[in-house]
FITOR-47275 format. One record per residue (C-alpha): residue number from 0; residue in one letter; x, y, z. Coordinates in Angstrom, 2 decimals, decimal comma. Layout:
<pts>
<NUM A <X Y Z>>,
...
</pts>
This chain:
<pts>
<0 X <0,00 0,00 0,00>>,
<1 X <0,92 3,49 -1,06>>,
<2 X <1,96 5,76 2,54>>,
<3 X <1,98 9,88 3,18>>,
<4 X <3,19 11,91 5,17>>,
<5 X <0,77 14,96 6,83>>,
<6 X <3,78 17,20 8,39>>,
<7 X <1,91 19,09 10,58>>,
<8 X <2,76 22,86 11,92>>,
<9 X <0,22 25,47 12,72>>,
<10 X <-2,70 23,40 11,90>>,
<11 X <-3,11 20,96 14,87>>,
<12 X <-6,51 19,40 14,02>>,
<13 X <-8,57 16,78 12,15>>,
<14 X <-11,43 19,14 10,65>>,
<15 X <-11,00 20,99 7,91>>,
<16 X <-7,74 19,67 7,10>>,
<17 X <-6,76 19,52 3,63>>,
<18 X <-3,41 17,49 3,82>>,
<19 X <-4,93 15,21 6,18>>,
<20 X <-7,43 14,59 3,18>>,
<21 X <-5,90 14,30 0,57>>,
<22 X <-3,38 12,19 2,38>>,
<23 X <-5,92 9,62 2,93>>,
<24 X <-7,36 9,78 -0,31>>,
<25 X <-7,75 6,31 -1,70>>,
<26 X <-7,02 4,76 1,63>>,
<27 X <-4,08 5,53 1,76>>,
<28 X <-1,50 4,28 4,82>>,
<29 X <-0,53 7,91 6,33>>,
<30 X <1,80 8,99 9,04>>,
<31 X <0,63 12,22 11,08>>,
<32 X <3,76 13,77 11,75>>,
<33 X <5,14 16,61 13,93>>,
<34 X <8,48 17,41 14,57>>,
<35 X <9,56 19,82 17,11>>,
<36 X <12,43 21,56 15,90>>,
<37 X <15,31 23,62 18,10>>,
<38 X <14,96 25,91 14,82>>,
<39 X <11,95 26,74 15,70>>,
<40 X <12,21 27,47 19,46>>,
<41 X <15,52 29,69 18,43>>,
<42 X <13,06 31,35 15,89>>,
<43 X <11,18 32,87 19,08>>,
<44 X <8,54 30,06 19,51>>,
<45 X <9,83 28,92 23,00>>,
<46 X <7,68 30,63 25,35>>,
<47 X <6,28 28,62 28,33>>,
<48 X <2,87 29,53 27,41>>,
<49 X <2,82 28,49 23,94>>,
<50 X <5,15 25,37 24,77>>,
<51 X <2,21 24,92 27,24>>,
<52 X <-0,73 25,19 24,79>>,
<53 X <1,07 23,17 22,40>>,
<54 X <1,53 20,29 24,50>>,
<55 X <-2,23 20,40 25,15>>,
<56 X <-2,95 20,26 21,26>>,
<57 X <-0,50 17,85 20,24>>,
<58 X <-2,54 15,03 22,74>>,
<59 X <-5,79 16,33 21,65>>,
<60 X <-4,65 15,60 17,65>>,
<61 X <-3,51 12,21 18,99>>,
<62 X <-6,73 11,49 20,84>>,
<63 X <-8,54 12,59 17,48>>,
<64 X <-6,12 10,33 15,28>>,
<65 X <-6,54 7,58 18,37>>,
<66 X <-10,56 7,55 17,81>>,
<67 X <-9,91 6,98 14,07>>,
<68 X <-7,35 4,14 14,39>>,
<69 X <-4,33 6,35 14,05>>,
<70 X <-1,68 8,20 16,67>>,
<71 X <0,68 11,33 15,83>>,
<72 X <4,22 10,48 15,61>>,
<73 X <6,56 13,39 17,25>>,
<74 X <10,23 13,70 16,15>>,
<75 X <12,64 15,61 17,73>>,
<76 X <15,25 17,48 15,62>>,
<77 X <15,81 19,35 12,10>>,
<78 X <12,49 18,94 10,26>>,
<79 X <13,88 18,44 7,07>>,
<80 X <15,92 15,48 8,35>>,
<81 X <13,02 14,30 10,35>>,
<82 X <10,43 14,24 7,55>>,
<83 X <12,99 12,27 5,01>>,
<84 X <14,03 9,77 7,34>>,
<85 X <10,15 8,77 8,03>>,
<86 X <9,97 8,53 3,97>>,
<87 X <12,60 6,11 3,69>>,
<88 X <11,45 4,32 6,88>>,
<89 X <8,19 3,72 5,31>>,
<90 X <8,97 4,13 1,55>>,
<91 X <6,25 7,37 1,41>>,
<92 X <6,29 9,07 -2,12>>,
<93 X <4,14 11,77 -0,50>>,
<94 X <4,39 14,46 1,94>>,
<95 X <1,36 16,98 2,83>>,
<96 X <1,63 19,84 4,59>>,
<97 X <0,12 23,09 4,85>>,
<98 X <1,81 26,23 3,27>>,
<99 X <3,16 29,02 5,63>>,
<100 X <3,64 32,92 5,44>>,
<101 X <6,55 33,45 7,55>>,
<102 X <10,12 34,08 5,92>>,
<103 X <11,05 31,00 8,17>>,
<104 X <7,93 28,99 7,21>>,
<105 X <8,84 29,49 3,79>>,
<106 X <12,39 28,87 3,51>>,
<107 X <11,52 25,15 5,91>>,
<108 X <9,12 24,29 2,79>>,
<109 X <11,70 25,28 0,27>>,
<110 X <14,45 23,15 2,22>>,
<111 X <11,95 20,19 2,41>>,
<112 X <11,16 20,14 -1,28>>,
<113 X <14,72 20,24 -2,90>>,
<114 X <15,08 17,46 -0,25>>,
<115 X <12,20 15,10 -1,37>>,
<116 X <12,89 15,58 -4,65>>,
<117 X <16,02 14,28 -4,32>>,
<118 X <14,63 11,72 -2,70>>,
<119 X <11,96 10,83 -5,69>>,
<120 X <9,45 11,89 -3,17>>,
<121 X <6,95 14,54 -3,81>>,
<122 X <6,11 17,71 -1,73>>,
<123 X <2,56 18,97 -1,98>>,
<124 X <1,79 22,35 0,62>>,
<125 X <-1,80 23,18 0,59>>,
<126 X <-3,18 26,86 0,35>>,
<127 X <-5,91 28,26 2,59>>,
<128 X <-5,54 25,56 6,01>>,
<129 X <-4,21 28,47 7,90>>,
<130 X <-6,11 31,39 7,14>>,
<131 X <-8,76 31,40 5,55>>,
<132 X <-7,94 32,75 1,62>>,
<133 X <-3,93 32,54 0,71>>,
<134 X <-2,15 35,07 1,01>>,
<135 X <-1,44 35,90 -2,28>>,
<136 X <-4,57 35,19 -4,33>>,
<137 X <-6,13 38,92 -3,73>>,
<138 X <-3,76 41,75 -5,32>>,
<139 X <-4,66 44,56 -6,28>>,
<140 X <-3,30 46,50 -9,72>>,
<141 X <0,09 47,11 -9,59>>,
<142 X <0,64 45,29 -6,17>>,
<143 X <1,97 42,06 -5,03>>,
<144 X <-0,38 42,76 -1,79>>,
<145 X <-3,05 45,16 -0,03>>,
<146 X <-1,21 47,78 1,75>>,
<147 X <-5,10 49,36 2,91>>,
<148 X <-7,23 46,64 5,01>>,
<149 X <-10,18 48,31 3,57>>,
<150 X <-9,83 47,30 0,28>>,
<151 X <-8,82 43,89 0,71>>,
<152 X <-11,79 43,60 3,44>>,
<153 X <-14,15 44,64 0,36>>,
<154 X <-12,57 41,77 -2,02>>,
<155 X <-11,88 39,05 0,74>>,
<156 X <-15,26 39,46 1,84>>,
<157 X <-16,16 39,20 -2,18>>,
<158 X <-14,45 35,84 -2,37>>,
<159 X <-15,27 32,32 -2,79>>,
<160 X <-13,79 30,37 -0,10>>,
<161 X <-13,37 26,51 -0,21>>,
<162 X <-15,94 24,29 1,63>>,
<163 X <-14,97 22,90 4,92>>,
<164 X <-14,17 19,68 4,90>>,
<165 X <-14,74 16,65 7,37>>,
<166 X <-12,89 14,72 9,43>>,
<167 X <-11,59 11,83 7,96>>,
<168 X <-12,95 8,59 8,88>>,
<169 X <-10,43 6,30 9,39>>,
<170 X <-6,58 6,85 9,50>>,
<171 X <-4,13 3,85 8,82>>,
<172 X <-0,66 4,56 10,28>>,
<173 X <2,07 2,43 9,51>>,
<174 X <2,81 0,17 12,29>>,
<175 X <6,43 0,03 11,86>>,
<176 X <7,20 3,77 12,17>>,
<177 X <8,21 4,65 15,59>>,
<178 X <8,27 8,29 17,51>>,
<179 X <8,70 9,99 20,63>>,
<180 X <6,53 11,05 23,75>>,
<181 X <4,01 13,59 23,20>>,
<182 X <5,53 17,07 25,29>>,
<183 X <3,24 17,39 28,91>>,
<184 X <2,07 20,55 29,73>>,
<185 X <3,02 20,29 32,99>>,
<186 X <6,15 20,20 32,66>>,
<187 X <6,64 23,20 31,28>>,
<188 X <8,27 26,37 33,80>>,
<189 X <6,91 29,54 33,89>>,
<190 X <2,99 29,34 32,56>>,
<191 X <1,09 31,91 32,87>>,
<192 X <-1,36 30,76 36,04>>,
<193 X <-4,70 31,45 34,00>>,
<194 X <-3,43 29,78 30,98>>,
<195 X <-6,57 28,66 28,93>>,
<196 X <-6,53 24,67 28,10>>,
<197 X <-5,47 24,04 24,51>>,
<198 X <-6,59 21,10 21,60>>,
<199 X <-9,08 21,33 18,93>>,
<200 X <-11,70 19,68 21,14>>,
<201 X <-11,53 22,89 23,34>>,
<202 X <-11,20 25,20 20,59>>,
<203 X <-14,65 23,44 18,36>>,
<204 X <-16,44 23,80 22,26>>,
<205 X <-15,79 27,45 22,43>>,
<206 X <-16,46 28,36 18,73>>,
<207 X <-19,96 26,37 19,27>>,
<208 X <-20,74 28,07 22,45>>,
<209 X <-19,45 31,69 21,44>>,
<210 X <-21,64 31,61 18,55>>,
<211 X <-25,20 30,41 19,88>>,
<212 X <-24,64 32,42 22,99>>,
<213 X <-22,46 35,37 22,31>>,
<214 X <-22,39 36,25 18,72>>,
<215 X <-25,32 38,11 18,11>>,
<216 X <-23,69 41,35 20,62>>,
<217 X <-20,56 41,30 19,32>>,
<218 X <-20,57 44,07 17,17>>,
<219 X <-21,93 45,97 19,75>>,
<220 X <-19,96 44,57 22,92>>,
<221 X <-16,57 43,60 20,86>>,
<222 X <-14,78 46,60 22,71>>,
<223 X <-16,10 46,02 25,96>>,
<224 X <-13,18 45,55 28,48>>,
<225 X <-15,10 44,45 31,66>>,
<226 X <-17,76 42,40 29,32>>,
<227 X <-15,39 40,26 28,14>>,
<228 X <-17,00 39,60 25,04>>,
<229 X <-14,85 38,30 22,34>>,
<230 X <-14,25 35,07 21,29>>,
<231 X <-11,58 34,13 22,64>>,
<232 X <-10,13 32,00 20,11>>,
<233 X <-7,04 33,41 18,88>>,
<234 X <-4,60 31,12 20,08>>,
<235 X <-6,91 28,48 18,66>>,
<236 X <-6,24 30,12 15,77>>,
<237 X <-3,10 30,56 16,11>>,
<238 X <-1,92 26,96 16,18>>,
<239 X <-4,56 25,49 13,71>>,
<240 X <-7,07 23,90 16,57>>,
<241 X <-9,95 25,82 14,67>>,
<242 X <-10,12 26,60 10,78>>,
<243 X <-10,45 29,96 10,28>>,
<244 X <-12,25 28,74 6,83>>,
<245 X <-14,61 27,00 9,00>>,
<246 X <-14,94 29,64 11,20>>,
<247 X <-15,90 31,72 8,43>>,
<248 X <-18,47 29,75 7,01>>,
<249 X <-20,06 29,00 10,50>>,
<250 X <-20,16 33,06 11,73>>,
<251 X <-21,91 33,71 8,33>>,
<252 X <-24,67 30,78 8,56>>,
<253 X <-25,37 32,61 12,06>>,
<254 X <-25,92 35,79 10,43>>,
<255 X <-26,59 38,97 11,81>>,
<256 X <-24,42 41,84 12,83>>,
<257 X <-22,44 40,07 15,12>>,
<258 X <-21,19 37,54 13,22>>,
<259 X <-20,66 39,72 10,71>>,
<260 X <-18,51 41,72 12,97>>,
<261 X <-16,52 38,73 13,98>>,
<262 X <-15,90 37,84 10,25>>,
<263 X <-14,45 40,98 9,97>>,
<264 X <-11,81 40,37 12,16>>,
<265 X <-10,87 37,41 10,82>>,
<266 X <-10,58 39,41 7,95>>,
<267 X <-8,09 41,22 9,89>>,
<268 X <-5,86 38,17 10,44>>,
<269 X <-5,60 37,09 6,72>>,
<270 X <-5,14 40,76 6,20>>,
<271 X <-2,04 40,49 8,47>>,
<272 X <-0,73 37,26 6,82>>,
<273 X <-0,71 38,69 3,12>>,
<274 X <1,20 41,73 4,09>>,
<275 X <3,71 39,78 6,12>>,
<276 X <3,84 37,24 3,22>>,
<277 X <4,62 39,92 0,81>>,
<278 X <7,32 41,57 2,98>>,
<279 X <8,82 38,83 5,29>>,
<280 X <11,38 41,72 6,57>>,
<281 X <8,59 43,62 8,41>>,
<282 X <8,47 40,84 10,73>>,
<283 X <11,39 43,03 12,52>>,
<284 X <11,49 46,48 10,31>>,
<285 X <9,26 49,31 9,61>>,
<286 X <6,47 48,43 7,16>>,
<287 X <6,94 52,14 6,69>>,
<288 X <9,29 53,86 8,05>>,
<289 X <8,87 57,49 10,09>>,
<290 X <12,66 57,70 10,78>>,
<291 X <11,89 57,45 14,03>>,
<292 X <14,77 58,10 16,78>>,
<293 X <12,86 55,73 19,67>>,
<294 X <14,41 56,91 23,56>>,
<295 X <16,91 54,59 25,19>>,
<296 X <19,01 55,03 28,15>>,
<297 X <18,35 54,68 31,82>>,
<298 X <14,97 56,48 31,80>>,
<299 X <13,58 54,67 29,17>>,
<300 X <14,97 50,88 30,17>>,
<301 X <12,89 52,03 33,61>>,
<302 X <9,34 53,17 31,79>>,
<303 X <9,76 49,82 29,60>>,
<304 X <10,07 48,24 33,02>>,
<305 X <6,87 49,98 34,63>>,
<306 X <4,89 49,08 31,70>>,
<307 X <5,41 45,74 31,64>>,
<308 X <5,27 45,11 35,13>>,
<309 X <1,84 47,00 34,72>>,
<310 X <3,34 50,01 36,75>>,
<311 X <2,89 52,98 34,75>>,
<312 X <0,22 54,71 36,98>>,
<313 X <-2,32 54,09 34,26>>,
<314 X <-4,79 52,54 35,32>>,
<315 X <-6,57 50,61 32,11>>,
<316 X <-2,70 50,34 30,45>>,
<317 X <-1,45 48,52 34,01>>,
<318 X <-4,76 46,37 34,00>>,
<319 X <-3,94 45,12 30,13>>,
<320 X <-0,70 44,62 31,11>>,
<321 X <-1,49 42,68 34,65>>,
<322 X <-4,27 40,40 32,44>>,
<323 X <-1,59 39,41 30,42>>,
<324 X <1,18 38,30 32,27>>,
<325 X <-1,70 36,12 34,34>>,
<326 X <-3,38 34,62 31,16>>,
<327 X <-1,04 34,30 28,84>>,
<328 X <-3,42 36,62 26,53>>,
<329 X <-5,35 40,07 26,77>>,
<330 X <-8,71 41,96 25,23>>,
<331 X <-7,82 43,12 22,02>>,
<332 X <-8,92 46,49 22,82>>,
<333 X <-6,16 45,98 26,22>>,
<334 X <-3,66 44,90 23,52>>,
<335 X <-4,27 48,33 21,06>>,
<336 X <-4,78 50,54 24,36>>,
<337 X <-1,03 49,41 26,18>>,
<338 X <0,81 49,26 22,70>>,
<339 X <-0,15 53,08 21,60>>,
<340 X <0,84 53,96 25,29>>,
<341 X <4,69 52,53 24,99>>,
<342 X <4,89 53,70 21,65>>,
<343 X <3,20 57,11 21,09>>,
<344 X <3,32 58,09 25,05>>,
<345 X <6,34 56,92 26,34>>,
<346 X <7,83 56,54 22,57>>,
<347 X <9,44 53,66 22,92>>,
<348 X <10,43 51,26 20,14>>,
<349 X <7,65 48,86 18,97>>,
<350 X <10,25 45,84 19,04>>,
<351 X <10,16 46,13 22,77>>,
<352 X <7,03 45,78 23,12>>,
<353 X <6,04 43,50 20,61>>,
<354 X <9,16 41,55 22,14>>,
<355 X <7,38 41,27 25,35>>,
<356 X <3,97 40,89 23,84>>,
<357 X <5,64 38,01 22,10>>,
<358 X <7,38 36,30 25,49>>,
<359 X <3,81 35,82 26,94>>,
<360 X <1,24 35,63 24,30>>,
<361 X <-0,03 32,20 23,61>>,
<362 X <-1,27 33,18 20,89>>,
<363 X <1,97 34,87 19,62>>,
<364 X <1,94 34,63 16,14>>,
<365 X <4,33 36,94 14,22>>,
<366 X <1,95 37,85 11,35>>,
<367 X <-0,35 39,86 13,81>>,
<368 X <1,75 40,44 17,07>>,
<369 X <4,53 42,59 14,86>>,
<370 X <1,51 44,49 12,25>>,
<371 X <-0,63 45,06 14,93>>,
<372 X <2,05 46,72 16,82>>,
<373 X <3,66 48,66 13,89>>,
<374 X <-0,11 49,52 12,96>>,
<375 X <-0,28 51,25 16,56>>,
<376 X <3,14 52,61 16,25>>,
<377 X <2,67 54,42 12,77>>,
<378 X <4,94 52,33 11,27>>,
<379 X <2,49 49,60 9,35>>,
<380 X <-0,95 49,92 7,43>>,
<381 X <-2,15 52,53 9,15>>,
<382 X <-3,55 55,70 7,53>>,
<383 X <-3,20 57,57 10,24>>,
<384 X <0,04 56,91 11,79>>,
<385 X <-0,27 59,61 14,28>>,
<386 X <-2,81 58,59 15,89>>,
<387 X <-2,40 58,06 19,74>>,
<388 X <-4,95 56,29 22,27>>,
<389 X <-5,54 58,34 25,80>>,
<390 X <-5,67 55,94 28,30>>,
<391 X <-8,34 57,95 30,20>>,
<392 X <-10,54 58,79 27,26>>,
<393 X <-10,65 54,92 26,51>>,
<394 X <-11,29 53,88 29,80>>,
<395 X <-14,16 56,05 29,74>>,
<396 X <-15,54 54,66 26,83>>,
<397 X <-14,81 50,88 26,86>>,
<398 X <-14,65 50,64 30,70>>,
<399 X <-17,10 53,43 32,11>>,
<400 X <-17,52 52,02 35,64>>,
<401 X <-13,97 50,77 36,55>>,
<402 X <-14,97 47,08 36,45>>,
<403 X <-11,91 46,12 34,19>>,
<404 X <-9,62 47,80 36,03>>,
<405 X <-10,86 47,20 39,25>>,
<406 X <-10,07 43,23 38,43>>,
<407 X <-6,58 43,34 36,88>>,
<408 X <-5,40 46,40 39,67>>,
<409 X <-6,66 45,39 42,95>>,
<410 X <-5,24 48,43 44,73>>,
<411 X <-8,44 50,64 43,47>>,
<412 X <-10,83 47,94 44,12>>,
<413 X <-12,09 50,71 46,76>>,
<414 X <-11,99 53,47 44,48>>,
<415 X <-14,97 55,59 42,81>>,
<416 X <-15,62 56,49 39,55>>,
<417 X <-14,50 58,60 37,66>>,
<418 X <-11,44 57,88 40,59>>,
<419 X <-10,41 54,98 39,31>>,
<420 X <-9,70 56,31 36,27>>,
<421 X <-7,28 59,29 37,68>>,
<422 X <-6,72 58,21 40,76>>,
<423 X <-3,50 60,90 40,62>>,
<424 X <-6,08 63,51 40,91>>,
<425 X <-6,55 62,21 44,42>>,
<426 X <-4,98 64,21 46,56>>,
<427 X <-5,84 62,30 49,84>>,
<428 X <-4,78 58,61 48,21>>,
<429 X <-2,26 57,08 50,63>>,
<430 X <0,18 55,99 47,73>>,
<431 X <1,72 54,21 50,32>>,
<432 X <-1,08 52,08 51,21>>,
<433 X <-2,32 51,34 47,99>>,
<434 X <1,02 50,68 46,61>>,
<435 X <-0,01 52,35 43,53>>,
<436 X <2,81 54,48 41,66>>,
<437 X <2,26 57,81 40,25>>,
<438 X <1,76 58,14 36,58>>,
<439 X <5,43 57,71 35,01>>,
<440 X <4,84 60,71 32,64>>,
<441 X <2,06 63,33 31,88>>,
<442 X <-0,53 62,91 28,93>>,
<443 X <0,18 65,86 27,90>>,
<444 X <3,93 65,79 28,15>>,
<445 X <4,05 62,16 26,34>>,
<446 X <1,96 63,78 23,51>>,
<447 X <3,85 67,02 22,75>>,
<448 X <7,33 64,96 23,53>>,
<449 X <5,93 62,08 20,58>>,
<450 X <4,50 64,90 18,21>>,
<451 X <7,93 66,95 18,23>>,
<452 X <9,73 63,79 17,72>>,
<453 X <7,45 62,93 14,53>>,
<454 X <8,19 66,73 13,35>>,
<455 X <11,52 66,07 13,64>>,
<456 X <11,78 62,78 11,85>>,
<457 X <9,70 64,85 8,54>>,
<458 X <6,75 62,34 8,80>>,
</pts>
C-alpha cells in the first residue's frame, strides 16, 4: 500500500484539514507527523505559554487520530531530516503539509522540497488551512499585496472560499514507524497561572458556544473591556485547533451583525498574513518607516520596566498589562490601548514591546503580534500613523464604571468612579497604602514629547 506523510505545523486538528485529506485519499496508509524543531524554538517560539498550549494540542490531535485508528508520531530534531528519514522508513512518495507565510515557514518548505525531490518523493503544501484565503490570491493592480485593510476587506469578503471539509474517517498509520513522547504541559516552567486549556476539542467547544450564545452582541460589545466579550479563540487560531475557513463559514450561517462583525476580524488576520507574506522583513522592520529616533538610556529601560510590570500609573494600560502576564493573553482592545501607550506616550520602540507581547502571548503569532504593533506605532498599514490612544478617554468609553480595572489592579478595588480612572487627581490617596505608583509621565507631556519627535523625523 501506497503511505503519506501529513507534516503538521500550525494546523493541529482533524477538521478541515486539507493534507490530512488528501493524504488519505484512496485509503491511503498515512503517518501524522510533527516534529519539534530547536529551529523553531531559536526562531522565538519557545515561550512557556505556547510550549504549554502546544503540549495540550499535540494530545488532543492524537486522541482525534486515536478515535480513528491512528496516533501522531513526534520527532525531535531538524524537520527536514526528520520528515525524510520517516519517507525512507516507510517508503512514502508523499508528503502533505500546509503552506506558511513566515520568511522561516517558507524557507523550511523550500528546504523540504529540494530534499524530497532528491529523494523521488513529492512535496505537496496546501493553500488556505491556515487562514482562511492565501495570502497571495487577492492583489490589487500594480501590487503584489493590499497595503489598505479596507480594500482587501471589500474583495476578501467578495471571495469564494473553499468548503470545509470533514474529518476523515479512518486513519491507517504504519505500524512500523516509531516516535517519541508527546511534550506534557506540565512540565513546562513559567505558565502563565490562568493559561486557557489548549486542543481542537476545546477550541470546536468554544467556537460552538461563542456563537449560539455570544455572537449576536458582538458588534456591539466587541470593545467592551469588563464584558469580556470576544471570542476568545485566537490562540486556537493561532496553532490550527480551529479553521479559520470553518470559522468563516459558520459566523456567516449565524448571520446577523455580530457575526458579521466577527468575520471581519478574521478578515483582519488574513489581512495580516498577506502583508507579512509579501514583505517577510517587516516581521522586525518598519512596514513604513517614520525615521523614528525611539528613547533609550536609563529612563527609558525604567518606563519599559513599569509598563510591563503594569506600573505605569495608568490605570486601564497597568490592567492590560497585569491580564496578560496572568493569562497568557489580553482583550484586544487591552492589547491596542497598552501598545499606543509605549509607543506614542512613552515613545518607545515597537520591538520592545512586541518583544514582550511576544514572550507571553499564547497566541503569539508573528503575522499579527509585529503588524498590529507597527499599525499602533505608525509604522504599518495605518492611515493615520499619528494617531495616539488616551488611556483615560478609553477607559471612559470601553470601561465606564472601573470594572476592568478594578479586576486586573486590585489596589483601586475601593476606588470611585471617575477615581479609578485618575486616581492621581486624588490628593488624599495614601500611595503608600495602595502601593499604587504615580503616573510615570504626563498625557500631555508624552503627547507634545511624541508629536515633536514625529516633526523632527519629517513624517
Amino acid at each position: 500500500m501506497n503511505v503519506s506523510v501529513v507534516l503538521f505545523t500550525s494546523d493541529l486538528r482533524v477538521h478541515d484539514h486539507p493534507p490530512l485529506r488528501a493524504a488519505t485519499a484512496g485509503g491511503r496508509e498515512v503517518v501524522p507527523l510533527f516534529v519539534r524543531d530547536p529551529a523553531v524554538d531559536r526562531a522565538g517560539f519557545a515561550a512557556p505559554n505556547r510550549l504549554a498550549f502546544l503540549a495540550d494540542c499535540l494530545a488532543d490531535l492524537d486522541r482525534a487520530l486515536d478515535e480513528r485508528g491512528g496516533r501522531l508520531v513526534v520527532r525531535t530534531g531538524d524537520t527536514t531530516a526528520e520528515v525524510l528519514a520517516v519517507v525512507r522508513e516507510t517508503g512514502a512518495d508523499e508528503v502533505h503539509t500546509a503552506a506558511g507565510c513566515s520568511a522561516f515557514a517558507r524557507a523550511r518548505e523550500d528546504r523540504l522540497r529540494r530534499a524530497l525531490e532528491a529523494d523521488g518523493c513529492r512535496l505537496f503544501v496546501h493553500d488556505a488551512v491556515i487562514t482562511a484565503v492565501p495570502p497571495g490570491d487577492l492583489t490589487p493592480q500594480g501590487s503584489d499585496h493590499f497595503a489598505v485593510f479596507t480594500p482587501y476587506f471589500r474583495r476578501w469578503n467578495a471571495a469564494r472560499l473553499r468548503t470545509p471539509l470533514a474529518a476523515p474517517r479512518t486513519v491507517k498509520v504504519p505500524l512500523a514507524v516509531r516516535g517519541a513522547g508527546l511534550p506534557d504541559r506540565s512540565a513546562v516552567a513559567g505558565v502563565s497561572e490562568g493559561l486557557a486549556p489548549g486542543g481542537e476539542g476545546e477550541g470546536r467547544k468554544r467556537l460552538s458556544a461563542w456563537l449560539s450564545r455570544h455572537a449576536d452582541a458582538y458588534a456591539e460589545r466587541h470593545d467592551d473591556l469588563a464584558g469580556d466579550a470576544t471570542s476568545r479563540l485566537s490562540p486556537y487560531l493561532h496553532f490550527g485547533a480551529v479553521s479559520a475557513a470553518e470559522a468563516v463559514h459558520r459566523a456567516r450561517a449565524r448571520g446577523g451583525t455580530g457575526a458579521e462583525a466577527f468575520v471581519r476580524q478574521l478578515c483582519w488576520r488574513d489581512f495580516h498574513h498577506q502583508v507579512l507574506a509579501a514583505r517577510p522583513e517587516t516581521a522586525s522592520e518598519d512596514y513604513r518607516s517614520r525615521h523614528d529616533r525611539w528613547r533609550s538610556g536609563p529612563d527609558a529601560e525604567a518606563d519599559l520596566r513599569a509598563w510591563r510590570e503594569g506600573r505605569t500609573g495608568y490605570p486601564l494600560v497597568d490592567a492590560a498589562m497585569r491580564q496578560l502576564a496572568h493569562e497568557g493573553w489580553t482583550h484586544n482592545r487591552g492589547r491596542l490601548i497598552a501598545a499606543s501607550f509605549l509607543t506614542k506616550t512613552l515613545y518607545l520602540d515597537w520591538r520592545e514591546g512586541a518583544r514582550h507581547y511576544l514572550d507571553l502571548l499564547v497566541d503569539g503569532d508573528v503575522a499579527n503580534n509585529q503588524l498590529n504593533w507597527q499599525w499602533v506605532a505608525g509604522t504599518g498599514t495605518d492611515t493615520r500613523p499619528n494617531r495616539v490612544l488616551n488611556p483615560v478617554l478609553q477607559a471612559r468609553r470601553h470601561d465606564p464604571d472601573g470594572t476592568y480595572v478594578r479586576r486586573w489592579v486590585p489596589e483601586l478595588a475601593g476606588l470611585t468612579v471617575p477615581e479609578v480612572h485618575e486616581p492621581w487627581r486624588l490628593d488624599g490617596l495614601d500611595r503608600a497604602a495602595v502601593d499604587y505608583p504615580d503616573p510615570v509621565i504626563g498625557l500631555a507631556d508624552g503627547l507634545a514629547r511624541f508629536r515633536a519627535a514625529r516633526d523632527d523625523s519629517g513624517t
